[in-house]
DRENKOLGU-884631 format. One record per residue (C-alpha): z, x, y negated; residue number from 0; residue in one letter. Coordinates in pm, whole numbers, plus 32768, in hexadecimal, padded with zeros to 4 digits. Example, Ala and Ser with C-alpha at 12.3 -4.5 7.8 and 13.67 -1.06 7.14 Angstrom:
# residues 2
@Z 830C; X 84CE; Y 81C2; pos 0; code A
@Z 82CA; X 8557; Y 806A; pos 1; code S
END
This chain:
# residues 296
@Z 5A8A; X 229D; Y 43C0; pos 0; code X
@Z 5AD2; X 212C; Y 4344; pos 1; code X
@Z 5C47; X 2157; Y 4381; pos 2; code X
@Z 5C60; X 229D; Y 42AD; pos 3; code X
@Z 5B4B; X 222F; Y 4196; pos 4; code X
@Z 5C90; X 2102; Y 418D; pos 5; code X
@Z 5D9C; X 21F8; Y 417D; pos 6; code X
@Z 5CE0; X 22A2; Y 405C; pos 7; code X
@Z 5CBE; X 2176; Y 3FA9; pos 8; code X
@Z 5E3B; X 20E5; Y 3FD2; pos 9; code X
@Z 5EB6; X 222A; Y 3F84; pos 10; code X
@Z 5E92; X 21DC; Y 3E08; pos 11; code X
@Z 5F13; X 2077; Y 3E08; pos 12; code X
@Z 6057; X 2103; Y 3EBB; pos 13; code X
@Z 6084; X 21F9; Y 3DB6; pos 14; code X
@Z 607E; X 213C; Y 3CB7; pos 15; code X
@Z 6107; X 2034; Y 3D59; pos 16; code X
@Z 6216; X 1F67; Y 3C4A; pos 17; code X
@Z 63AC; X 1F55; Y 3C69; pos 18; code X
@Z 63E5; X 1DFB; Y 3BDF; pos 19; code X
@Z 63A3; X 1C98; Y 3C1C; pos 20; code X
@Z 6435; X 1C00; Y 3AD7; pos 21; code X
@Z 6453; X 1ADB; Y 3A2C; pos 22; code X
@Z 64A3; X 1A81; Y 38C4; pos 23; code X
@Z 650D; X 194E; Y 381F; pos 24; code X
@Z 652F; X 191F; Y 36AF; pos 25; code X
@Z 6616; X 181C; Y 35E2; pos 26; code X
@Z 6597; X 180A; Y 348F; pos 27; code X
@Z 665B; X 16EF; Y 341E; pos 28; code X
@Z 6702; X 1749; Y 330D; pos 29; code X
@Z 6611; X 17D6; Y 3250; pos 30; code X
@Z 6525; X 1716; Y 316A; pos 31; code X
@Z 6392; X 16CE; Y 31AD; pos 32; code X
@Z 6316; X 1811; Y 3117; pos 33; code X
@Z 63F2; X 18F6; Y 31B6; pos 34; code X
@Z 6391; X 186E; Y 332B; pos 35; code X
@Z 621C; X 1884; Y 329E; pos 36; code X
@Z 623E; X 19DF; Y 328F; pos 37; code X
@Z 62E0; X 1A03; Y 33DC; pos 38; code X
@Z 61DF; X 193D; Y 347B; pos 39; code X
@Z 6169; X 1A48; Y 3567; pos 40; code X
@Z 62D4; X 1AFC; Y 3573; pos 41; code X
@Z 6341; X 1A6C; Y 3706; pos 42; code X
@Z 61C8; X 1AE6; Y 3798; pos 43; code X
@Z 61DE; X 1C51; Y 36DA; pos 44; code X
@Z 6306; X 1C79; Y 3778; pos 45; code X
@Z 62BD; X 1C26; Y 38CC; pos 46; code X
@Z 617E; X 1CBF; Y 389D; pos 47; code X
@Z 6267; X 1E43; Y 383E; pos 48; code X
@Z 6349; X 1E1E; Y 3977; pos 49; code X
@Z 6248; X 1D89; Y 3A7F; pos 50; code X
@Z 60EA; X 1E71; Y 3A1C; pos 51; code X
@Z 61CB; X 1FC5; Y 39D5; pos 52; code X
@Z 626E; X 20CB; Y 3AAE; pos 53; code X
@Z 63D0; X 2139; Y 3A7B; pos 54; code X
@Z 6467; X 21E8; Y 3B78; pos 55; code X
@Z 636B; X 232B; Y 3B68; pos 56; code X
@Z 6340; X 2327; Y 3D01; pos 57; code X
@Z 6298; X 2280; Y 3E04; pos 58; code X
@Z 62F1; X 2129; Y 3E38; pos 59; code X
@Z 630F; X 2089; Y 3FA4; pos 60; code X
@Z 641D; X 1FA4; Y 3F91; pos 61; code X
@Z 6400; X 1E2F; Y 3F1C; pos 62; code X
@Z 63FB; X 1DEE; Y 3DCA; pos 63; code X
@Z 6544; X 1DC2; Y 3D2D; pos 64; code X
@Z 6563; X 1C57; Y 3CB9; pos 65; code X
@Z 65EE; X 1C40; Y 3B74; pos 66; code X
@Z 661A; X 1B5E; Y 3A3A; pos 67; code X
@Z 661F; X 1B62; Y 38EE; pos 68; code X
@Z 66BA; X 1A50; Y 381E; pos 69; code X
@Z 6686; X 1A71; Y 369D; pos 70; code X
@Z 674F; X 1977; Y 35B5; pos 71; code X
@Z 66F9; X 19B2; Y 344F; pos 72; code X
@Z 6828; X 1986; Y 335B; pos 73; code X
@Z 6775; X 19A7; Y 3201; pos 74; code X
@Z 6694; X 1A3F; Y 313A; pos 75; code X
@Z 6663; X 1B3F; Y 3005; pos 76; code X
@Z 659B; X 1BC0; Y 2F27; pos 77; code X
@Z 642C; X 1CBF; Y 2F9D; pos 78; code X
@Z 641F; X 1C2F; Y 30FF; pos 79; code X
@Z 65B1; X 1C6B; Y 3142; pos 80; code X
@Z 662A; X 1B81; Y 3287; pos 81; code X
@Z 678F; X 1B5B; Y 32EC; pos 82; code X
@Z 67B9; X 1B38; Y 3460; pos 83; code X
@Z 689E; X 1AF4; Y 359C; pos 84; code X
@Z 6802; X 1B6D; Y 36E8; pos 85; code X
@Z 685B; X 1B56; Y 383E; pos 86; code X
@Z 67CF; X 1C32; Y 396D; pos 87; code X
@Z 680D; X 1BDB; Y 3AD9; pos 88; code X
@Z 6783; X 1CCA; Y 3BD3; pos 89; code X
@Z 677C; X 1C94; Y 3D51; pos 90; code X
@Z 675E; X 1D5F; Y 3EA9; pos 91; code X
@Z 66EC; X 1CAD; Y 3FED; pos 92; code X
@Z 67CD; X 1CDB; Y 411F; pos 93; code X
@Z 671E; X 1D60; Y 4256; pos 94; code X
@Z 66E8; X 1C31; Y 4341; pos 95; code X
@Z 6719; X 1B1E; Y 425F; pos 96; code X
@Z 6642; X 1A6F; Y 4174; pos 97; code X
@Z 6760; X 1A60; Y 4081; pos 98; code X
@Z 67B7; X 1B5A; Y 3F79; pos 99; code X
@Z 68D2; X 1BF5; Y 3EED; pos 100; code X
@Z 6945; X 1BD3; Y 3D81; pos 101; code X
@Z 692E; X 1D43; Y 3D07; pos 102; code X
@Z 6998; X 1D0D; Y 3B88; pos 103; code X
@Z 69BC; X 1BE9; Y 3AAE; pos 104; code X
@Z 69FB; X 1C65; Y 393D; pos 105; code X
@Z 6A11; X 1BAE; Y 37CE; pos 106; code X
@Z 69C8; X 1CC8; Y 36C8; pos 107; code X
@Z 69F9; X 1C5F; Y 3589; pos 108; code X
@Z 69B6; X 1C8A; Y 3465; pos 109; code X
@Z 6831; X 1CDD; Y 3463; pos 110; code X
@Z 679C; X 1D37; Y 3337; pos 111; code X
@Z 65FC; X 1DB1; Y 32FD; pos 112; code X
@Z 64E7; X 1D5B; Y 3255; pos 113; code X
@Z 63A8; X 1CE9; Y 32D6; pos 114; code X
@Z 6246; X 1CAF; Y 3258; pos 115; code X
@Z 6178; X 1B7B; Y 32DD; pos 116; code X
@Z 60A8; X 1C3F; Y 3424; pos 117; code X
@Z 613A; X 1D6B; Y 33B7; pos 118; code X
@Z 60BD; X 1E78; Y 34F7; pos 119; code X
@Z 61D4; X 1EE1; Y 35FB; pos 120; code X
@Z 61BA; X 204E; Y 3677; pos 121; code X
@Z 62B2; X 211F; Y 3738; pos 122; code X
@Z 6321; X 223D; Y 3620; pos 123; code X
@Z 642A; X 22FA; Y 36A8; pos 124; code X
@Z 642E; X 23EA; Y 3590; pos 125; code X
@Z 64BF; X 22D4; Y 347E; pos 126; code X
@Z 65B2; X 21C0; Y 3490; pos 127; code X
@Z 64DF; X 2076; Y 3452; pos 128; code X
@Z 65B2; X 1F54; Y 340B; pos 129; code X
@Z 6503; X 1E75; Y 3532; pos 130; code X
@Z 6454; X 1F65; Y 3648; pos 131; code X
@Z 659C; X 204B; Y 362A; pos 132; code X
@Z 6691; X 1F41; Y 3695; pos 133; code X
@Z 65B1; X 1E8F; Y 37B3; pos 134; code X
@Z 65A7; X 2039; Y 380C; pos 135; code X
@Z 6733; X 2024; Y 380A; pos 136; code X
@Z 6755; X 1F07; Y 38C9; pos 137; code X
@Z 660C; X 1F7D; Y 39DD; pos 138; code X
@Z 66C2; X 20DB; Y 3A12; pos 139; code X
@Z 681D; X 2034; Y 3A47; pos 140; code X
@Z 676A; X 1F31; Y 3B52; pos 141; code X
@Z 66D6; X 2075; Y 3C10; pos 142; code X
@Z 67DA; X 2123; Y 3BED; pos 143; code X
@Z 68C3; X 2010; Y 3CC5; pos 144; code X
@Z 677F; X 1FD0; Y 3DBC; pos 145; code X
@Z 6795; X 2138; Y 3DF9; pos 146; code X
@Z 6904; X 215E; Y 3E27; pos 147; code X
@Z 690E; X 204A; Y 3F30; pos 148; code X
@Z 67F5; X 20C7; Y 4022; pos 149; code X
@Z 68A4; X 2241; Y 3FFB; pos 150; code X
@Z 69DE; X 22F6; Y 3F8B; pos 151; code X
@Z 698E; X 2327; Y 3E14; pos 152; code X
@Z 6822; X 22D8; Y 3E1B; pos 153; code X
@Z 6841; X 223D; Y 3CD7; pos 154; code X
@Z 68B9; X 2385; Y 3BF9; pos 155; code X
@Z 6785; X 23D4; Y 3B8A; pos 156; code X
@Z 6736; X 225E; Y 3AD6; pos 157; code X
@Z 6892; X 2281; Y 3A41; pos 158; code X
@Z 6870; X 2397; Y 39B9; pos 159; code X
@Z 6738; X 2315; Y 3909; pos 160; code X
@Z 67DE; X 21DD; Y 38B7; pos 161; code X
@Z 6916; X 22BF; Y 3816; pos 162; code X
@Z 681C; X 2364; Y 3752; pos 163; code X
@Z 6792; X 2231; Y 36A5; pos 164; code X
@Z 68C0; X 21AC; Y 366E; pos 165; code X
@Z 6934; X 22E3; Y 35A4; pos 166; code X
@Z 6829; X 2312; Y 34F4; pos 167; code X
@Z 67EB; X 21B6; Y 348E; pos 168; code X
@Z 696F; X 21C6; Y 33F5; pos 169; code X
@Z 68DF; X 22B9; Y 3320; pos 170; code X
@Z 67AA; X 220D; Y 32CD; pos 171; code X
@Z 6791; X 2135; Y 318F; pos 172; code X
@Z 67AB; X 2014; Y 3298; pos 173; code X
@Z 68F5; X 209C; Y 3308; pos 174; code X
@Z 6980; X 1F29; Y 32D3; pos 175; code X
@Z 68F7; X 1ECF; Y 3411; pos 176; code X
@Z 69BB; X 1FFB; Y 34AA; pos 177; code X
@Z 6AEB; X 1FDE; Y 3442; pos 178; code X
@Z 6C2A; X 2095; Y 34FB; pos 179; code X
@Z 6D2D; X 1FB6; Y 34B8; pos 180; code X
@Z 6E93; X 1F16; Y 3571; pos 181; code X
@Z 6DB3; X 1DF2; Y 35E3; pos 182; code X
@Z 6DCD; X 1DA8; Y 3755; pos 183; code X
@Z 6C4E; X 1E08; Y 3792; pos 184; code X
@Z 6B98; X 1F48; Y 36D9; pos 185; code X
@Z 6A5A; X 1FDC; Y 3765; pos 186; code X
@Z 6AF0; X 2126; Y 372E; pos 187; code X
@Z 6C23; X 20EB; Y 37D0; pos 188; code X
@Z 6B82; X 2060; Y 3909; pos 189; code X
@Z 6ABB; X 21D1; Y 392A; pos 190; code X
@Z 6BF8; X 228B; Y 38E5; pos 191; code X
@Z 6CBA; X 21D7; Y 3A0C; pos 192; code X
@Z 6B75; X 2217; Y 3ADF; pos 193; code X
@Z 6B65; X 236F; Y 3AA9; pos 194; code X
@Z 6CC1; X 23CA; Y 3AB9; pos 195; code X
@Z 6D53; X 249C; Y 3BE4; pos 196; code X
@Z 6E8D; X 2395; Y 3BFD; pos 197; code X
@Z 6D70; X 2293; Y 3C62; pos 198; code X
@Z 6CBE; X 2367; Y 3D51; pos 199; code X
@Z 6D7D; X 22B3; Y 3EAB; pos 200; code X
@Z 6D4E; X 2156; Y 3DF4; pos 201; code X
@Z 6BD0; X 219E; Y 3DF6; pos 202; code X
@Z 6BDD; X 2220; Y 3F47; pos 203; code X
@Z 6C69; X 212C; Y 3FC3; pos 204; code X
@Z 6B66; X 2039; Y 3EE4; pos 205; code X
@Z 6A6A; X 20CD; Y 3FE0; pos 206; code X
@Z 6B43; X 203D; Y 40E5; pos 207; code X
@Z 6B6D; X 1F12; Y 4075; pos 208; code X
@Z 69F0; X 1EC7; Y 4085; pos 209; code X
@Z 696A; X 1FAD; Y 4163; pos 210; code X
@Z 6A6A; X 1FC9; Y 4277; pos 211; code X
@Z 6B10; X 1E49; Y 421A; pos 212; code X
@Z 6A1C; X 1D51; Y 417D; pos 213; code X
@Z 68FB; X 1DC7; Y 4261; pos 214; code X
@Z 69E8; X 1DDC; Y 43A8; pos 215; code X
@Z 6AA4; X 1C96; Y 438A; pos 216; code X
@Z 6972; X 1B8E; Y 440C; pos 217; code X
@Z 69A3; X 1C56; Y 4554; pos 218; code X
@Z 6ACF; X 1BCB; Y 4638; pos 219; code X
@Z 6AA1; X 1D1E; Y 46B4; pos 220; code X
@Z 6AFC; X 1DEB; Y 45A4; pos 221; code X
@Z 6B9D; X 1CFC; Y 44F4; pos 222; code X
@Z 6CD0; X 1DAA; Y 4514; pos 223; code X
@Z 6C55; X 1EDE; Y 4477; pos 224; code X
@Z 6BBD; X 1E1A; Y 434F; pos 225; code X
@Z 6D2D; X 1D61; Y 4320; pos 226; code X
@Z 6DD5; X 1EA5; Y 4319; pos 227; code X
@Z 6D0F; X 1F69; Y 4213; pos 228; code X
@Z 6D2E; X 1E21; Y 411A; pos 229; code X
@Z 6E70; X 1E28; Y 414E; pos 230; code X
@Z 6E89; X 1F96; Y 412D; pos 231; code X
@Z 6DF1; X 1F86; Y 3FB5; pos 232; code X
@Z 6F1C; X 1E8D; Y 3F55; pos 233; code X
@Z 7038; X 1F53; Y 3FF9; pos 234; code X
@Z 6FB2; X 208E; Y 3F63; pos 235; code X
@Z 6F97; X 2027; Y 3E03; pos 236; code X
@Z 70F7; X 1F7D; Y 3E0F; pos 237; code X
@Z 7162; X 20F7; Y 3EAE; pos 238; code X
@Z 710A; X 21AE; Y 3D5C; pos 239; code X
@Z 70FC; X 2081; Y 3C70; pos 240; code X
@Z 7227; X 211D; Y 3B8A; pos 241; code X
@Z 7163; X 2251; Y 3B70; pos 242; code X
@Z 7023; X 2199; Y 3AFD; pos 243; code X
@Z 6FF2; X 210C; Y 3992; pos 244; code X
@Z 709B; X 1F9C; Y 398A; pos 245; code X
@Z 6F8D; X 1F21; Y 3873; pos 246; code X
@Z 6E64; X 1FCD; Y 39B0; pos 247; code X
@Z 6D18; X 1F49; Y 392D; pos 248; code X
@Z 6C89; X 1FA9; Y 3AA6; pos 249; code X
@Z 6D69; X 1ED6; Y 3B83; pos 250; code X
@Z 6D3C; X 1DB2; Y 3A88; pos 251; code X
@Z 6BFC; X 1DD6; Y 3A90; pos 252; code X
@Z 6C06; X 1DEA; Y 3BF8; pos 253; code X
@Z 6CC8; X 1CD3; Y 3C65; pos 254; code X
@Z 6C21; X 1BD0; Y 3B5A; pos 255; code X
@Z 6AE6; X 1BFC; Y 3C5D; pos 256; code X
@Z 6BBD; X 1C11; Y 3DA8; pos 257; code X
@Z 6CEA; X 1B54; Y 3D6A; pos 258; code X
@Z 6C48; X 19EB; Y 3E1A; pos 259; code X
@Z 6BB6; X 1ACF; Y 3F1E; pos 260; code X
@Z 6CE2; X 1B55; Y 3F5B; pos 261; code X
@Z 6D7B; X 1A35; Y 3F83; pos 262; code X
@Z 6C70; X 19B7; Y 4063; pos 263; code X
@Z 6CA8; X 1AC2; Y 413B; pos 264; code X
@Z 6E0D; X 1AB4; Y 4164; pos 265; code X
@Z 6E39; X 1931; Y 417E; pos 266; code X
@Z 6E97; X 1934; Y 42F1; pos 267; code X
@Z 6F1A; X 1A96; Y 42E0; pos 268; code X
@Z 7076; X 1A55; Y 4383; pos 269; code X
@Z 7157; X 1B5C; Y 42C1; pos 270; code X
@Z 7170; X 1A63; Y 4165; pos 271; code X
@Z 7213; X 1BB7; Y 40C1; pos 272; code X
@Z 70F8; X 1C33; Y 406B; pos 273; code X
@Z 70CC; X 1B29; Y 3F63; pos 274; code X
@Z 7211; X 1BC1; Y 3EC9; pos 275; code X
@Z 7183; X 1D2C; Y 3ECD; pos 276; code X
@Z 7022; X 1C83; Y 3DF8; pos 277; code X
@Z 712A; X 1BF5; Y 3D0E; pos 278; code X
@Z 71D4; X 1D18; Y 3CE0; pos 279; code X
@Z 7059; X 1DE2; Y 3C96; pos 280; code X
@Z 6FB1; X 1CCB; Y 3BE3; pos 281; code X
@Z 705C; X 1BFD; Y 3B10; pos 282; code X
@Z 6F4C; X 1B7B; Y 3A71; pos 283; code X
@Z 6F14; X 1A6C; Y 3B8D; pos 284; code X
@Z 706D; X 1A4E; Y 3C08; pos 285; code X
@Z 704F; X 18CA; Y 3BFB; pos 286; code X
@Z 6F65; X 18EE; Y 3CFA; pos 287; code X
@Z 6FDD; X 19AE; Y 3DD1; pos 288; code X
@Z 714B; X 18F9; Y 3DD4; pos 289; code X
@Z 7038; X 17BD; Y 3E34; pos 290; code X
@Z 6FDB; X 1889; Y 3FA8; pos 291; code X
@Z 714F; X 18F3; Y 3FD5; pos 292; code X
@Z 71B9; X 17A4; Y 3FC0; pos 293; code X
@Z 72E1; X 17E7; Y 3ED7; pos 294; code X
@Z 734C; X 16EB; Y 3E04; pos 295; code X
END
């Protein structure tokens, strides 16, 4: 009777159990006295939104995903108007470890929204708000990879939400902080590379990479395995690379978070060609890779 009058009880707290465990930090620096007056509360309303609300719409049984959120402001307007930079890391623990595993590292700029002093934070799904709607963006994108690397396109879903806001905050009166542009990182972009069909083996083998690779590799006995399927990601995006957008906002995206770990990984792998093959894919870190070749 005890052990199902417990049961009863949990049951709630499990349902409504949260996704995040995030932190924020704020640089206020270059903007005068008043202006960080009225943001005086800004860092804890924000932790406060992600940490106290629920997101994904299910269940949640996993650990938390452990996030940050790094505001720099850049300047100031007019009516409460802010000018921002933020960065978002996200991370995934690997089975066996106590270590985890970069998931996304991003610099989104610019950021533009107004904000009263304690001005309330609710989810409102039905309107783009210039604050709530891009910590929604960047919440949906982080479940969206969580899901996609404990099963084979677990994370549509959250990008498909994510997509959503993006579009419809380009055609919001905030659209400035959605802009499509050439630049080498768009929030749009990113969710059109997701959710295209030419990136459906890159995200399969994204599952493989954690699930089947990060988790395996602590194991001398399937270490093997875990070597192959990381391996497997690199060969098959070098494979189909000329077929894939040169500017692609997802691999960027990707390798920013993976590229040490990578590395890491393949420091004592004995075939050095394979540092080649990650020049050839991403370019953006070439210098380090020609560093674990050991080409001059």
């Amino acid at each position: 009777m005890l052990k199902t009058l417990f049961v009863i009880l949990l049951f709630p707290v499990l349902m409504l159990a949260q996704e995040f465990n995030a932190s924020v930090s704020v640089n206020m620096d270059q903007l005068n006295p008043g202006d960080r007056e009225k943001l005086e509360n800004f860092k804890s309303s924000i932790e406060d939104y992600i940490n106290k609300n629920k997101f994904s719409g299910k269940s949640w049984d996993g650990e938390k995903i452990l996030c940050n959120f790094n505001i720099i402001f850049t300047g100031s307007g007019d009516n409460n108007s802010y000018n921002a930079q933020l960065v978002v890391t996200s991370y995934r623990p690997i089975e066996g470890t106590k270590k985890d595993s970069p998931m996304m590292i991003i610099l989104d700029n610019p950021w533009s929204f107004t904000y009263e002093k304690n001005q309330p934070m609710r989810i409102n799904q039905a309107e783009i708000d210039p604050v709530t709607s891009m910590l929604d963006f960047y919440l949906y994108l982080m479940l969206g990879f969580d899901g996609d690397s404990w099963q084979k396109m677990g994370g549509t879903d959250y990008f498909k939400q994510a997509y959503d806001i993006s579009l419809r905050g380009a055609s919001s009166k905030y659209a400035a902080s959605w802009s499509y542009s050439n630049a080498p990182y768009t929030k749009r972009g990113l969710l059109e590379n997701i959710l295209d069909e030419r990136y459906t083996q890159f995200r399969s083998d994204y599952f493989n990479y954690h699930y089947n690779g990060l988790d395996l590799i602590n194991n001398p006995k399937t270490y093997d395995i875990a070597i192959k399927n990381i391996i497997k990601l690199i060969n098959d995006i070098d494979a189909v690379r000329e077929r894939l957008d040169s500017r692609s906002v997802l691999l960027k995206v990707f390798f920013d978070a993976k590229y040490n770990e990578i590395c890491d990984i393949l420091k004592n792998y004995p075939d050095k060609t394979i540092f080649s093959t990650l020049k050839r894919i991403d370019p953006f870190h070439i210098s380090k890779y020609t560093e674990m070749s050991g080409d001059n």
